[in-house]
C-alpha positions as CSV (number, residue, x, y, z in Angstrom):
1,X,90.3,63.8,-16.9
2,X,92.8,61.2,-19.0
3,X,91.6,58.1,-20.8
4,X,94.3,56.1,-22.2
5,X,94.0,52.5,-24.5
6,X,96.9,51.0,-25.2
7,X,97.2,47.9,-27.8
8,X,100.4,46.6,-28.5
9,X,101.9,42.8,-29.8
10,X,99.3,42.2,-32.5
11,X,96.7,42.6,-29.6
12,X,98.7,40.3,-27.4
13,X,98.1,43.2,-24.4
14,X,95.9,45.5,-23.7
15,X,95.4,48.2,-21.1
16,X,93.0,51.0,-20.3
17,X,92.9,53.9,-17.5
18,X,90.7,57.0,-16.6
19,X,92.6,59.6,-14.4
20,X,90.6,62.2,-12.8
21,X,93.2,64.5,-11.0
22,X,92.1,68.1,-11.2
23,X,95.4,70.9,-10.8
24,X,95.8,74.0,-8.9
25,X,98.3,76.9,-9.0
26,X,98.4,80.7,-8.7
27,X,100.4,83.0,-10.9
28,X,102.7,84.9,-8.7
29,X,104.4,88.5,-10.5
30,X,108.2,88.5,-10.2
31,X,109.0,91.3,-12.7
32,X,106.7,92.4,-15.8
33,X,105.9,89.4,-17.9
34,X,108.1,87.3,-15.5
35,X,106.2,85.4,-13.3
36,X,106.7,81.8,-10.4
37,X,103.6,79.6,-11.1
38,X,103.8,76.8,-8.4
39,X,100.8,74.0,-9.1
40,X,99.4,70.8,-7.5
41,X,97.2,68.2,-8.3
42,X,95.9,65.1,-6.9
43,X,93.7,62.5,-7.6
44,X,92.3,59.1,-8.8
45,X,93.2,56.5,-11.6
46,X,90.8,53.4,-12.4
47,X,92.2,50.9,-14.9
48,X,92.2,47.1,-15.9
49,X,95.4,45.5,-17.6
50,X,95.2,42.0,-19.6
51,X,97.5,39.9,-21.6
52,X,97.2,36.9,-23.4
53,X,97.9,34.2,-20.8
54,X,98.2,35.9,-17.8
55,X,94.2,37.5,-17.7
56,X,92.6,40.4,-16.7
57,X,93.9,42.6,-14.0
58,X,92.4,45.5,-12.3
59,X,94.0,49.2,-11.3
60,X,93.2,51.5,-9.2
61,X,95.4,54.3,-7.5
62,X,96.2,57.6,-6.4
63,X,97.9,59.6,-8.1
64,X,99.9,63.2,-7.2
65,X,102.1,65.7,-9.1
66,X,103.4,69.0,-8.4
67,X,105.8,71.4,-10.6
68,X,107.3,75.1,-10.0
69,X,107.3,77.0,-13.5
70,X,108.9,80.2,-14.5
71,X,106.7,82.2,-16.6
72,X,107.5,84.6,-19.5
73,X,105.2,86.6,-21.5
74,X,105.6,86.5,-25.0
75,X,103.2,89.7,-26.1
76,X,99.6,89.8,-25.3
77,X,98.4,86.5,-25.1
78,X,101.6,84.0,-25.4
79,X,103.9,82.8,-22.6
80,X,106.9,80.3,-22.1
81,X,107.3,78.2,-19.1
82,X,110.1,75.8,-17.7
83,X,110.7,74.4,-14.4
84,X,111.1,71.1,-12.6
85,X,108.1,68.9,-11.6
86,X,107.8,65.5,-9.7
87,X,105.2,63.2,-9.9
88,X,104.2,60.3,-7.4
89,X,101.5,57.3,-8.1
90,X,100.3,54.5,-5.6
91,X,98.3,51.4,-7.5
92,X,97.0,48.4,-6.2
93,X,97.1,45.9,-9.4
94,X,94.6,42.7,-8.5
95,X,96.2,42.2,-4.6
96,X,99.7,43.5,-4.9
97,X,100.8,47.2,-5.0
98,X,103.0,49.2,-6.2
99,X,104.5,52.9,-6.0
100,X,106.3,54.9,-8.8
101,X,108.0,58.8,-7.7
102,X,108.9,60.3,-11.4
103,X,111.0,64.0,-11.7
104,X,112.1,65.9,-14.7
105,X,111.5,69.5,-16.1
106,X,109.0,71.0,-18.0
107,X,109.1,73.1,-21.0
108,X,106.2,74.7,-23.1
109,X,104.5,77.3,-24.8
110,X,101.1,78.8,-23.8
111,X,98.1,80.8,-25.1
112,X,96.4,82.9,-22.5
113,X,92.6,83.7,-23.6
């Protein structure tokens, strides 16, 4: 779950959103501590949108990403992981729709409990 506000111009906009868009993936062993770690998620975003002058508009949308990460263990309970992802949203906003398709890579550090 993501809930995002957004002021910006002195409080001339606004915007708020809830995303609920749970991820799956499954570690798969290459070598030791070298691992492919494919996941998906999919899901819902809620929202409204308003700016002085132009009123109150409302979001809602679906909303799917995906990404293929190489996985290296660092020791015991560390890891680094890279790889592309993609991302793709459908929104209606008040009567008129719109899509978005994102792509780019992915870079991070990780604690495994």
């Amino acid at each position: 779950i993501d809930y995002a506000h957004s002021t910006q111009d002195a409080s001339e906009s606004e915007s708020t959103s809830v995303l609920f868009a749970p991820r799956v993936g499954y570690l798969v062993p290459i070598a030791k501590e070298i691992y492919l770690w494919p996941r998906v998620s999919a899901g819902l975003i809620v929202g409204q949108e308003s700016a002085t002058g132009y009123g109150t508009s409302a979001l809602t949308g679906f909303v799917a990403s995906a990404d293929f990460l190489l996985v290296v263990g660092l020791g015991q309970h560390f890891f680094l992981s890279t790889g592309p992802s993609g991302s793709f949203e459908l929104a209606r906003i008040s009567g008129g729709t719109s899509s978005t398709f994102g792509a780019g890579a992915s870079v991070g550090i990780g604690v495994a409990l």
